[in-house]
C-alpha positions as CSV (number, residue, x, y, z in Angstrom):
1,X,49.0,83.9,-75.0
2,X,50.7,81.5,-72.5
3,X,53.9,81.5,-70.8
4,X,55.7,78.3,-69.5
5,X,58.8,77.9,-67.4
6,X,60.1,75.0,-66.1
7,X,62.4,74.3,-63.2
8,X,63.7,71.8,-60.9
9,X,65.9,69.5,-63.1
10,X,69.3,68.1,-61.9
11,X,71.2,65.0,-61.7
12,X,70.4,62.1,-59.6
13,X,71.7,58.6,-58.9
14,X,69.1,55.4,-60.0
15,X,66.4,55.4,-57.2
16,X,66.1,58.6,-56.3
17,X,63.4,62.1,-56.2
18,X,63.1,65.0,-58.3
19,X,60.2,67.6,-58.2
20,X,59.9,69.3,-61.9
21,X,57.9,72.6,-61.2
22,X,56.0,74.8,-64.4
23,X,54.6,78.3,-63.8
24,X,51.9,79.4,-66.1
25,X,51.3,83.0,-67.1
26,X,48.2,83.5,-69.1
27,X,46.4,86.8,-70.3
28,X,43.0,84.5,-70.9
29,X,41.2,82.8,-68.1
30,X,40.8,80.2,-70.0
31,X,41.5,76.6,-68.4
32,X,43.8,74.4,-70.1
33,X,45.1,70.9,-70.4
34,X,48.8,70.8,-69.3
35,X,51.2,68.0,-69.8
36,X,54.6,67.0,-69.0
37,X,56.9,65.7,-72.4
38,X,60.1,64.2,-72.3
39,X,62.8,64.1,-75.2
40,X,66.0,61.8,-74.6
41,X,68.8,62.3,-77.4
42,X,68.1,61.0,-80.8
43,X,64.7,60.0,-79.4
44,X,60.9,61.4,-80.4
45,X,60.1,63.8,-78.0
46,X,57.3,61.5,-75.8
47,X,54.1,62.2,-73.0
48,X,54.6,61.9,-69.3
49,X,51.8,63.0,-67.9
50,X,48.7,65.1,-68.3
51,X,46.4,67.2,-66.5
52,X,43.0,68.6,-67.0
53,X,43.3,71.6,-65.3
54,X,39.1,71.9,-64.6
55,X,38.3,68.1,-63.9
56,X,42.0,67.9,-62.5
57,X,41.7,64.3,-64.3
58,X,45.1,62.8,-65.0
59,X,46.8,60.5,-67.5
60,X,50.4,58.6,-67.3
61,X,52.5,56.8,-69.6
62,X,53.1,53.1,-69.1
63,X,56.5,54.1,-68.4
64,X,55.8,55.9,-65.5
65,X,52.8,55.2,-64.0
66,X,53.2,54.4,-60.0
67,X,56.4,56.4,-60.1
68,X,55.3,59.8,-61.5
69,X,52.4,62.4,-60.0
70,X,51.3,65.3,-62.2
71,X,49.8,67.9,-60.0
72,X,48.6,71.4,-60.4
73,X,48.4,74.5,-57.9
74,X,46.0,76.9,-58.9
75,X,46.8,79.6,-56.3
76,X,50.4,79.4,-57.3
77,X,49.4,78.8,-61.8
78,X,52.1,76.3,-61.0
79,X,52.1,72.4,-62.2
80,X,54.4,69.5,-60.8
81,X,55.9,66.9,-61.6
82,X,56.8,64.8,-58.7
83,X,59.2,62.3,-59.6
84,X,60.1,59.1,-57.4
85,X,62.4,56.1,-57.9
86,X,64.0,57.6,-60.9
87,X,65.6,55.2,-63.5
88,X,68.6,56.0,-66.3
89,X,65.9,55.6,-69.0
90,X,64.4,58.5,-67.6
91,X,67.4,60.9,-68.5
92,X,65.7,63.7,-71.3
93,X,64.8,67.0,-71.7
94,X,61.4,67.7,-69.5
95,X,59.3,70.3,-71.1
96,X,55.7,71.2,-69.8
97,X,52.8,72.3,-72.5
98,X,49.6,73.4,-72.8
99,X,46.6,73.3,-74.5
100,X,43.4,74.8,-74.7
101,X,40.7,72.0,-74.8
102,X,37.6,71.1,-77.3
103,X,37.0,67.8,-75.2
104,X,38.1,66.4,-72.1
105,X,40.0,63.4,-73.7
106,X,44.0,64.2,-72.5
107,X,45.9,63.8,-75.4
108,X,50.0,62.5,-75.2
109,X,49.9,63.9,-79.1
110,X,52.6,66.8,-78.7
111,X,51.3,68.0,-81.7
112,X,48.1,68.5,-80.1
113,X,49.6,71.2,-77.4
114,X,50.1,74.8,-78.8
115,X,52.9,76.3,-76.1
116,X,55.4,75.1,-74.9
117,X,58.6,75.8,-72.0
118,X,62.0,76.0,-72.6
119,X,62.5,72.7,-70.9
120,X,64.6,71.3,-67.8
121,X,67.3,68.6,-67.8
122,X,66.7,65.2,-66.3
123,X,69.7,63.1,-65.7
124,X,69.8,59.7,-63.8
125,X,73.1,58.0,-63.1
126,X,73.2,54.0,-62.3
């Protein structure tokens, strides 16, 4: 069983910095791929970013690349989102997920990710 909770959401003007922080609680040792989703109203709920927790290899969305980092802290079972130069399409619902791998392709599929957090708000004024 995995736990995920988000923090670090807010408001912010066009341009600027939020870090999105997820702490993992896990009764298996298992490692996992963790991701970060977005969902803006009325909208499909989308892939940020992934992780593989073992390889630490990453994946980004188009959207995002250059602006977004995914990172992990394994002494903390804490992943990040570090998010720079923020733009109103990037208002939405951040959630982080998880997976338990069979490969080490990262998948955006939010189908493909088995828990999920409770999600933190994203809003970015012009």
């Amino acid at each position: 069983q995995v736990q995920l909770q988000e923090s670090g959401g807010g408001s912010v003007q066009a341009g600027g910095s939020l870090r999105l922080s997820c702490v993992v609680s896990s009764d298996s040792s298992s490692r996992y791929h963790m991701g970060w989703f977005r969902q803006a109203p009325g909208k499909e709920r989308e892939g940020v970013a992934v992780i593989g927790t073992a390889l630490g290899t990453t994946r980004y969305a188009d959207s995002v690349k250059g602006r977004f980092t995914i990172s992990q802290d394994n002494a903390k079972n804490t992943l990040y989102l570090q998010m720079n130069s923020l733009k109103p399409e990037d208002t939405a619902m951040y959630y982080c997920a998880a997976r338990v791998p069979s490969t080490v392709f990262l998948y955006f599929a939010r189908l493909m990710y088995k828990y999920w957090g409770q999600g933190t708000q994203v809003t970015v004024s012009s």
